[in-house]
N, C-alpha and C positions, 0 to 999 in steps of 0.2 A: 207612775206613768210618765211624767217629765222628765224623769231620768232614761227611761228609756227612746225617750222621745230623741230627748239630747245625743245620745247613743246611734240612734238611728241616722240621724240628722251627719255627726261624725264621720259614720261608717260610708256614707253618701258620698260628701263631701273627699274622704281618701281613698273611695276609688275614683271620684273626680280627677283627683291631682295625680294620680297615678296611671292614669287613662292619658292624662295628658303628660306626661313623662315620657310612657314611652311612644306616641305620636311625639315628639320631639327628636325623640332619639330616634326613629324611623326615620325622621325627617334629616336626622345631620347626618343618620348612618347608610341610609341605604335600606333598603328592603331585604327579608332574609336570604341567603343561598339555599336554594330547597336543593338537596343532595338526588339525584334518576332522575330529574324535570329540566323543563329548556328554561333558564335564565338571562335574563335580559335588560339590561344599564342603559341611557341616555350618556353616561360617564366612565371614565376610566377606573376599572375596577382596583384598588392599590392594594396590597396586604402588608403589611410589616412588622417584623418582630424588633421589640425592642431587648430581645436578650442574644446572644451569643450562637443563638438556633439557624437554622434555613427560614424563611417566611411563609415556606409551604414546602410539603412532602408529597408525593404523588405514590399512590401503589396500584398493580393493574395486573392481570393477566397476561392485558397485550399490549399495546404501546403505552405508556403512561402518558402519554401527551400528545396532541394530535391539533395541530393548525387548517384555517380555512383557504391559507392564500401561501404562494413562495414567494412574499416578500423578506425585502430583507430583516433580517433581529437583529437593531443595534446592540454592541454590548454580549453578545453572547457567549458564553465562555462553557465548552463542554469537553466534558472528559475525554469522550471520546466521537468519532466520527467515522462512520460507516466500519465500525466496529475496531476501527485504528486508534491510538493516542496520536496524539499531537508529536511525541518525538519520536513515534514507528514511521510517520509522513516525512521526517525530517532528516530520519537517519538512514544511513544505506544507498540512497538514490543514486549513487556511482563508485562503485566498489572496486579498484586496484589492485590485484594480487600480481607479483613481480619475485623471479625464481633467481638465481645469482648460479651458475653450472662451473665447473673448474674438472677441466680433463673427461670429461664424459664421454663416451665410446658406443656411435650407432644413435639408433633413434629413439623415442623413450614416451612414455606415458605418465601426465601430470594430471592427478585429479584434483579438481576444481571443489573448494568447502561447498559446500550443500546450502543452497539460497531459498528465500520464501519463494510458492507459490505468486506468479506474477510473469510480465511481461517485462522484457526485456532487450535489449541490442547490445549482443555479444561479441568482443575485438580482439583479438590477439596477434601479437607482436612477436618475430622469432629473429635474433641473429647470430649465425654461428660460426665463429672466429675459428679459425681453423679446419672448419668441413667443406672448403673448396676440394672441386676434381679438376682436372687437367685434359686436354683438348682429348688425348686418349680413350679415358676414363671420365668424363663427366661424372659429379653426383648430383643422382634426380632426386629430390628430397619431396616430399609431400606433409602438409601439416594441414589436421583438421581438429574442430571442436565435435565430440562425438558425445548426444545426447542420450544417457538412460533409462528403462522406465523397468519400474515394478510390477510386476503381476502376481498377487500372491508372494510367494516368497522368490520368483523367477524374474531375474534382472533379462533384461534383454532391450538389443540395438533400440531404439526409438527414431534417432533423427543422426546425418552424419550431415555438419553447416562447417559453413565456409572452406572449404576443402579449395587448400591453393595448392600448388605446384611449382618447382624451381629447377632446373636445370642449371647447376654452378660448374664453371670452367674458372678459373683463376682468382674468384674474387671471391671473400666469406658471403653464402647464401643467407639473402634474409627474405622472411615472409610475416606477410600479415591477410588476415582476412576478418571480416565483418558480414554476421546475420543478426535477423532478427529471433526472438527465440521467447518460447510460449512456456514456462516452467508449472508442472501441479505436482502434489502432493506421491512423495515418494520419487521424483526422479532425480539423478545424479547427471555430471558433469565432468568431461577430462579433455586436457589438450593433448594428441597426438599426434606424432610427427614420423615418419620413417625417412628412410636414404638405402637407397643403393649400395654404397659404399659403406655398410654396418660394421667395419671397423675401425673407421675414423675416427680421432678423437676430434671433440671441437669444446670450449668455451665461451663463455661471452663476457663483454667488460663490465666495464664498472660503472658504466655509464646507459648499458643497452641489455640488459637483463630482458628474460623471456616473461612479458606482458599478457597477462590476462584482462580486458574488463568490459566489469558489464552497468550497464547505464540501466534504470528502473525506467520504465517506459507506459504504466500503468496508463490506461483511460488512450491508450489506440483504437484509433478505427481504421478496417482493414478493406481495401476496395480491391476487386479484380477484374478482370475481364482478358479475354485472346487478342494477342498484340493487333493493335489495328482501333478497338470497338472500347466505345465508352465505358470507363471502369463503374462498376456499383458498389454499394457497402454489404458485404460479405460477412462481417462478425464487429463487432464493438468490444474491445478486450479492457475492462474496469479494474 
């Protein structure tokens, strides 16, 4: 009977101390994270791995992660941002393409590489050494950026921007014109120019090649209104 007595007395005794083990360690650690329930700290919640891992993984359906406030995140370093990388923001934002001609005959058609989906402000620069006309004969020369679109497999006109026009007597014709320009999915791009005088030859140097460029212009806001009356905002182009 005193042996079991002692026994009992024991058994007491460690869940005693184990009771107060972990009330201690509740105490230095925090309360548990009940995983579907609203949790709630006095304190800065920290996590930290001390091996070579992330210090937390998230997996979800639908956002893995979800804030109360837009303050700022010091420190935040993400992959990516509104479904961009850091160097899709970085690259491209003003893109130069620049043509070198030598003896070319008439007016001609340059298509334009194929650019992302986005917003834009399209420029082009034309000067042609050589394709003056003469008080007789002028050449009327016209240059425009003529924008494409897809339909199905049916390309067709879309948008014809910055269309200038030159009438040359004595001096090499040069043009340039500037729009803004809204680019989606499947549309192309080409500079074109015609003349009157389509069997002229003209050139350009070496210094003034035939300039395409387009500036990324994402996150415009577009106002309009009939000359006269207070502009409104019209479209938000992101």
């Amino acid at each position: 009977m005193q042996k079991i007595k002692s026994g009992l007395v024991a058994l007491t005794v460690g869940i005693v101390l184990l009771t107060a083990l972990d009330w201690a360690a509740s105490a230095a650690t925090g309360r548990a994270f009940i995983l579907g329930a609203w949790n709630q700290a006095d304190h800065t919640t920290t996590l930290k791995n001390t091996g070579s891992g992330a210090a937390l993984t998230l997996k979800s359906k639908g956002a893995a992660l979800k804030v109360s406030n837009g303050k700022r995140i010091a420190k935040l370093n993400a992959d990516k941002l509104d479904g961009l990388t850091g160097a899709e923001y970085k690259k491209n934002r003003n893109t130069i393409y620049a043509w070198s001609v030598a003896q070319h005959t008439g007016g001609f058609t340059q298509a334009i590489p194929a650019q992302q989906p986005g917003s834009y402000l399209i420029t082009f620069n034309v000067q042609m050494t050589g394709a003056a006309g003469d008080p007789g004969n002028p050449n009327v020369i016209n240059c425009r950026i003529i924008q494409s679109g897809l339909s199905g497999t049916v390309v067709f006109t879309k948008a014809v921007l910055a269309d200038t026009q030159v009438t040359s007597v004595g001096t090499p014709p040069a043009l340039n014109g500037t729009s803004p320009l809204t680019i989606v999915a499947g549309d192309s791009l080409a500079l074109d120019c015609t003349m009157t005088r389509n069997n002229q030859q003209w050139s350009t140097t070496q210094y003034q090649p035939v300039l395409v460029n387009l500036l990324r212009t994402d996150g415009t806001d577009l106002y309009v209104a009939p000359l006269g009356r207070q502009a409104t905002l019209s479209k938000s182009v992101s």
